[in-house]
C-alpha positions as CSV (number, residue, x, y, z in Angstrom):
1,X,-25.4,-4.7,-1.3
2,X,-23.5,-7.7,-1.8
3,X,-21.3,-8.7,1.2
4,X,-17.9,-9.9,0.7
5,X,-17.2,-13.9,1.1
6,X,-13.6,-15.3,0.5
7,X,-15.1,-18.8,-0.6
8,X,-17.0,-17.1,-3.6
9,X,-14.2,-14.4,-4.2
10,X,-11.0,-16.8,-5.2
11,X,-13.8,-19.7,-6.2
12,X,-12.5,-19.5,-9.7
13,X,-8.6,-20.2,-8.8
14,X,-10.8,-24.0,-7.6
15,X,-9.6,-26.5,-10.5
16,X,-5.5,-25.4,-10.5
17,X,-6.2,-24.8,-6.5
18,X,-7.7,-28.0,-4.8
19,X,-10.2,-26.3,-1.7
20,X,-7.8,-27.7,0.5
21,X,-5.1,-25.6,-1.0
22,X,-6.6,-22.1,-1.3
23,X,-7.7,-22.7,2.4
24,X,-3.6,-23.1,2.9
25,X,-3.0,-20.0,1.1
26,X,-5.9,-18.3,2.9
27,X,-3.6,-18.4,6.2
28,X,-0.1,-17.7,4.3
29,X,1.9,-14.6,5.3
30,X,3.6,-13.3,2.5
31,X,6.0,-10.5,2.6
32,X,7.1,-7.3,0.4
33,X,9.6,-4.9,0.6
34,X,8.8,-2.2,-2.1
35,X,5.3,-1.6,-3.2
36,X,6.5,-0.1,-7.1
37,X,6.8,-1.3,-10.3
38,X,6.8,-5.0,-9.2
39,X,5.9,-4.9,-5.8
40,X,2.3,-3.2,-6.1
41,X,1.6,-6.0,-8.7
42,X,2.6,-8.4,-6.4
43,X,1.1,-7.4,-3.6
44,X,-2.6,-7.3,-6.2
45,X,-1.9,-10.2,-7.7
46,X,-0.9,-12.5,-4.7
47,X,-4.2,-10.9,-3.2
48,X,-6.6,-12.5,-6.1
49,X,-4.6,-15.9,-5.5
50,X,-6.1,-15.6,-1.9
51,X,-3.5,-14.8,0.5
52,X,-4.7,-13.7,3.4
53,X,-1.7,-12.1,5.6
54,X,1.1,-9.7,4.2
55,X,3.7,-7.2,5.7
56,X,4.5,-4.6,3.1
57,X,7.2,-2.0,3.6
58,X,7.4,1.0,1.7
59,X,8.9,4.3,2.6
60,X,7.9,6.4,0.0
61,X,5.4,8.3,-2.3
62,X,3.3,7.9,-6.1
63,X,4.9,10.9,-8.6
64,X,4.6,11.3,-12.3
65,X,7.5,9.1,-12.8
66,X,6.0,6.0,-11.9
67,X,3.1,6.2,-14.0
68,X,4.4,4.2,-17.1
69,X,4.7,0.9,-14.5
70,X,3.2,1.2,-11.2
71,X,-0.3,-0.1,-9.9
72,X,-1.0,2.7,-7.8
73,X,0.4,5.4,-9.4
74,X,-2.8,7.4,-10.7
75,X,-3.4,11.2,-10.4
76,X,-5.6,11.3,-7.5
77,X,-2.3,8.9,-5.4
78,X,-0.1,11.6,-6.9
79,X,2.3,12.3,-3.5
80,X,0.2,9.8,-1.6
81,X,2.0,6.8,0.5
82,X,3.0,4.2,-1.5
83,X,2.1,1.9,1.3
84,X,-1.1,3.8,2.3
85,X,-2.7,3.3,-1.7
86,X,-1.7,-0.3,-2.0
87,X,-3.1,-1.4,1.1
88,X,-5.7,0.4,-0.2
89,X,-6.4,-1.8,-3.1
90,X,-5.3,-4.9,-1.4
91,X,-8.3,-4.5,1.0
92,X,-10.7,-3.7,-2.1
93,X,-9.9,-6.7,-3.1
94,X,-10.0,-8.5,0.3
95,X,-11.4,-6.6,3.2
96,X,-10.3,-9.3,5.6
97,X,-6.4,-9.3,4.9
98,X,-4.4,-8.9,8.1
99,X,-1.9,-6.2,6.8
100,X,0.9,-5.1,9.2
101,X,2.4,-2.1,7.4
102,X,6.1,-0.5,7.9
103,X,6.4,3.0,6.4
104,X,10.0,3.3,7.5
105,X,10.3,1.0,4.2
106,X,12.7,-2.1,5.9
107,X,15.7,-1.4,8.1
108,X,18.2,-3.1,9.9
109,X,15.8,-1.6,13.1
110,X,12.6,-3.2,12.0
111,X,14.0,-6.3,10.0
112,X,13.1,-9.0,12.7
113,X,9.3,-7.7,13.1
114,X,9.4,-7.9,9.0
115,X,10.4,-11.3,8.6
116,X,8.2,-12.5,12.1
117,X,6.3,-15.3,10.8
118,X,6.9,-15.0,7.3
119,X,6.0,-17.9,5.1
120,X,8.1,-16.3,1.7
121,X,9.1,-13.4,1.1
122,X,9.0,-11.4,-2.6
123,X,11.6,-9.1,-3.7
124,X,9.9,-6.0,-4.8
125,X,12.9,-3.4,-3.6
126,X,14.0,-0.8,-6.1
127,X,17.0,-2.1,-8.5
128,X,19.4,-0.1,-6.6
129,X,18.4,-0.4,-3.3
130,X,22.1,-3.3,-2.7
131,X,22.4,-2.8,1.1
132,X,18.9,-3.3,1.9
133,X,18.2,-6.1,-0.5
134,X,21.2,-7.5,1.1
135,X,20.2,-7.1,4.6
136,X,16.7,-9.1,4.0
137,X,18.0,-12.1,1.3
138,X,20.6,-12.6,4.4
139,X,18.0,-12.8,7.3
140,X,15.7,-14.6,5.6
141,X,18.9,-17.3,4.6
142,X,19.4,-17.5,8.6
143,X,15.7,-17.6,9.0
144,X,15.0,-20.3,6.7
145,X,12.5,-18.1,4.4
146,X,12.1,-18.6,0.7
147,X,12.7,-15.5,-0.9
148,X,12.1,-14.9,-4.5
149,X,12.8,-12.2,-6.6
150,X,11.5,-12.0,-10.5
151,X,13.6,-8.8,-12.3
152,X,11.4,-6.4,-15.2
153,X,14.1,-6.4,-17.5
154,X,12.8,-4.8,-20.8
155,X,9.8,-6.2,-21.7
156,X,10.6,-9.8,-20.0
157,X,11.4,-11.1,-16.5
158,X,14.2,-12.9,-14.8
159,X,13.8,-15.4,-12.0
160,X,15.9,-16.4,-9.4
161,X,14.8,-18.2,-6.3
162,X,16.6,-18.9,-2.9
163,X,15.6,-21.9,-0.6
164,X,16.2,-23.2,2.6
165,X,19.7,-24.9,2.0
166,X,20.2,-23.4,-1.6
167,X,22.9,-21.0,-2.7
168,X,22.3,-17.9,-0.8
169,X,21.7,-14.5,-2.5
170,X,25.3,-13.3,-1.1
171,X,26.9,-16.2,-2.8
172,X,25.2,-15.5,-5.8
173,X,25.8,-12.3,-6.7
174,X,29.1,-11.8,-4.7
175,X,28.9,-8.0,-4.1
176,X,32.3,-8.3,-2.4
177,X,34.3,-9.5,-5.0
178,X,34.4,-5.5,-6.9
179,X,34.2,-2.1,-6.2
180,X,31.2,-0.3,-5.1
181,X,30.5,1.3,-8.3
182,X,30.3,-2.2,-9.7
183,X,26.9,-3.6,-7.8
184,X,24.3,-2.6,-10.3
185,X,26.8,-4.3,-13.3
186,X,27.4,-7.5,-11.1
187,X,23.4,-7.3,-9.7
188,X,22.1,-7.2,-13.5
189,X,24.4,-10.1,-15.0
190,X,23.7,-12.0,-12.2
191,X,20.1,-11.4,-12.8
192,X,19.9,-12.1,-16.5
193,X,22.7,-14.2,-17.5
194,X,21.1,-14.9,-20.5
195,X,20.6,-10.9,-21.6
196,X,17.9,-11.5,-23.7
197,X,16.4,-7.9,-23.2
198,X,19.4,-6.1,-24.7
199,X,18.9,-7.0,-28.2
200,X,16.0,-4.8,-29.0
201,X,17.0,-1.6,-26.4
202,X,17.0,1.3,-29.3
203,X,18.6,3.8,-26.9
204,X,21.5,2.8,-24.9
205,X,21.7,5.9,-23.4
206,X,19.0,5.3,-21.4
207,X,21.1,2.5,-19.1
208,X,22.9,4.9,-17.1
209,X,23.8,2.6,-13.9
210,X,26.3,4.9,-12.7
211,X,23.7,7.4,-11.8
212,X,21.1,4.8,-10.8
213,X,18.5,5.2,-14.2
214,X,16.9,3.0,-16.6
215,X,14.1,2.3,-18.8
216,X,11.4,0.2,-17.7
217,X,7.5,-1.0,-19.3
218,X,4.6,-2.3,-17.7
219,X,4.8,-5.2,-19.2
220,X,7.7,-6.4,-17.4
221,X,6.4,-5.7,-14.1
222,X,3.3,-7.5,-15.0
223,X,5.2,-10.6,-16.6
224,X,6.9,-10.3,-12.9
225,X,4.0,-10.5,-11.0
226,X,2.7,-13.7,-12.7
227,X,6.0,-15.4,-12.3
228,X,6.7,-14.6,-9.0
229,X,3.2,-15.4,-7.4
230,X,3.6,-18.9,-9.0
231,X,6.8,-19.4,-8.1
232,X,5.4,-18.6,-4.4
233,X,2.2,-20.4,-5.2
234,X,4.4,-24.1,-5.7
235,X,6.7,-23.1,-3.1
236,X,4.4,-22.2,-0.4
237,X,1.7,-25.7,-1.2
238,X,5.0,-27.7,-2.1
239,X,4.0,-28.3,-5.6
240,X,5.5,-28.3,-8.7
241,X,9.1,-27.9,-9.8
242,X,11.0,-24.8,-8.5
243,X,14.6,-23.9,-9.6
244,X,16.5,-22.8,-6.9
245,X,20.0,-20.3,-7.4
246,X,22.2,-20.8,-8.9
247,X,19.6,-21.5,-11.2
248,X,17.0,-19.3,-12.7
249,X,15.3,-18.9,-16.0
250,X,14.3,-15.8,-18.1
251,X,11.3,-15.2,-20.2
252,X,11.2,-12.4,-22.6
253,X,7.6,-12.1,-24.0
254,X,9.4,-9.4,-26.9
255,X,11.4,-12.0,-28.2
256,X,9.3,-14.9,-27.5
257,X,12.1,-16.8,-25.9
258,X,12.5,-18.6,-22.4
259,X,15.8,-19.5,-21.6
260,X,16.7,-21.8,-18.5
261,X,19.5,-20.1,-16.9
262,X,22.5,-22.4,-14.5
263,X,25.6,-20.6,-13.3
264,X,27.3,-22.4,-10.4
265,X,29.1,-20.2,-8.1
266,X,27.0,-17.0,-9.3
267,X,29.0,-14.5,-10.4
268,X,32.0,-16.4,-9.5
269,X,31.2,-18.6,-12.5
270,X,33.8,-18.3,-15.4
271,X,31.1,-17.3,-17.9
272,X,29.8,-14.4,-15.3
273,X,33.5,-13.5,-14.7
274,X,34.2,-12.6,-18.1
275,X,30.9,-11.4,-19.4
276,X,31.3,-9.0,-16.2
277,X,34.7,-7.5,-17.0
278,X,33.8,-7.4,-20.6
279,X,30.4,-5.1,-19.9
280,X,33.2,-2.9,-17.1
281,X,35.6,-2.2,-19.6
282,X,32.6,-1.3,-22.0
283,X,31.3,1.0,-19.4
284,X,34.7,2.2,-18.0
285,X,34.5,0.8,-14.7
């Protein structure tokens, strides 16, 4: 039987990694909040790029639901922890990551031991979940952790990163600035300014963000998990360019169209502030 060797495992990302550089990554800690449709393909895909330390947070469990988009959702992980299959994997993959698991999901109680020695950290927290997605862009902002977050919108995905001394995810999206009802409306726009996935939805109906539903594909959490883990891969070996908030860019393999996204001020931008009170009249907010 063939024993596992991390040199020989991740030997083929040698040639776009230098040695040196997958030996960096080999000691990165990377964290995840929300092991789903994007972050269970995170977590599998930063594993294969050779990162060797994770937290992962996940509070809940694999139903039929999830089976259209989600790495762990199979029938034998049916009502299984989310966080108990995907650490699963990630050790099939690598038997030697250090994993420090929180099956609370993340809290304001548990936030600090999260973020405790985090290198980056990748937004894979439900689309609706605004307070705690809030609470963790916000510590790792006073913490001085990257944080990136690549949305499956249709059969694309939107990128937004936020750096050390960028515009902060609060200032982005500016959650204050409506009612509550409005947070999904202001969270999407300020996702995908460009809305290149609404062209081809064939049923509206579907988008119901007042009761917290939507349509989603594999292929968007897939196109996700590429982005995002190069997006960490340049920011975490200081490589490459890297947009930072409030600009983004949005790739929409359906339409074969990438468009590089800029809105200064977020949501606050003119542009944003009239798109967004066009799409609340249209949805009667």
């Amino acid at each position: 039987m063939l024993s596992f060797i991390y040199d020989e495992a991740f030997s083929r990302n040698i040639g776009w990694l230098t040695q040196r550089e997958q030996d960096q990554l080999r000691h990165k800690r990377v964290a995840i909040a929300g092991l789903g449709g994007v972050g269970g393909l995170h977590l599998l895909t930063l594993c294969r790029l050779g990162i060797g330390k994770f937290h992962l947070a996940d509070f809940d469990i694999f139903d039929l639901a999830n089976f259209n988009r989600q790495a762990g959702a199979t029938v034998s992980a049916l009502s299984h922890s989310k966080l108990e299959v995907m650490t699963q994997q990630a050790r099939d993959i690598n038997p030697e990551l250090e994993i420090t698991g929180f099956a609370e999901g993340v809290t304001a109680g548990n936030l600090d031991d999260f973020l405790n020695g985090v290198d980056i950290y990748i937004d894979g927290l439900d689309f609706f979940a605004f307070e705690a997605r809030q609470q963790v862009f916000a510590a790792c902002a006073a913490r001085r952790i990257p944080a990136v977050t690549a949305a499956p919108l249709g059969m694309g995905a939107a990128v937004l990163n936020f750096l050390p001394g960028s515009m902060s995810f609060d200032d982005y999206f500016r959650f204050e600035d409506g009612h509550e009802p409005e947070k999904p409306l202001r969270f999407l726009m300020g996702l995908a300014p460009a809305r290149l996935q609404m062209g081809y939805l064939v049923d509206p109906s579907t988008v119901d963000l007042a009761n917290r539903k939507g349509p989603s594909t594999i292929m968007a959490c897939q196109l996700c998990a590429g982005v995002a883990a190069t997006e960490a891969l340049k920011i975490l070996l200081g490589r490459g360019p890297v947009r930072a908030a409030p600009k983004g860019y949005h790739f929409d393999a359906y339409r074969n169209k990438l468009v590089l996204t800029s809105r200064p001020g977020g949501n606050r931008n003119p542009l944003q502030r009239l798109a967004i009170a066009f799409a609340k009249r249209k949805l009667g907010l």
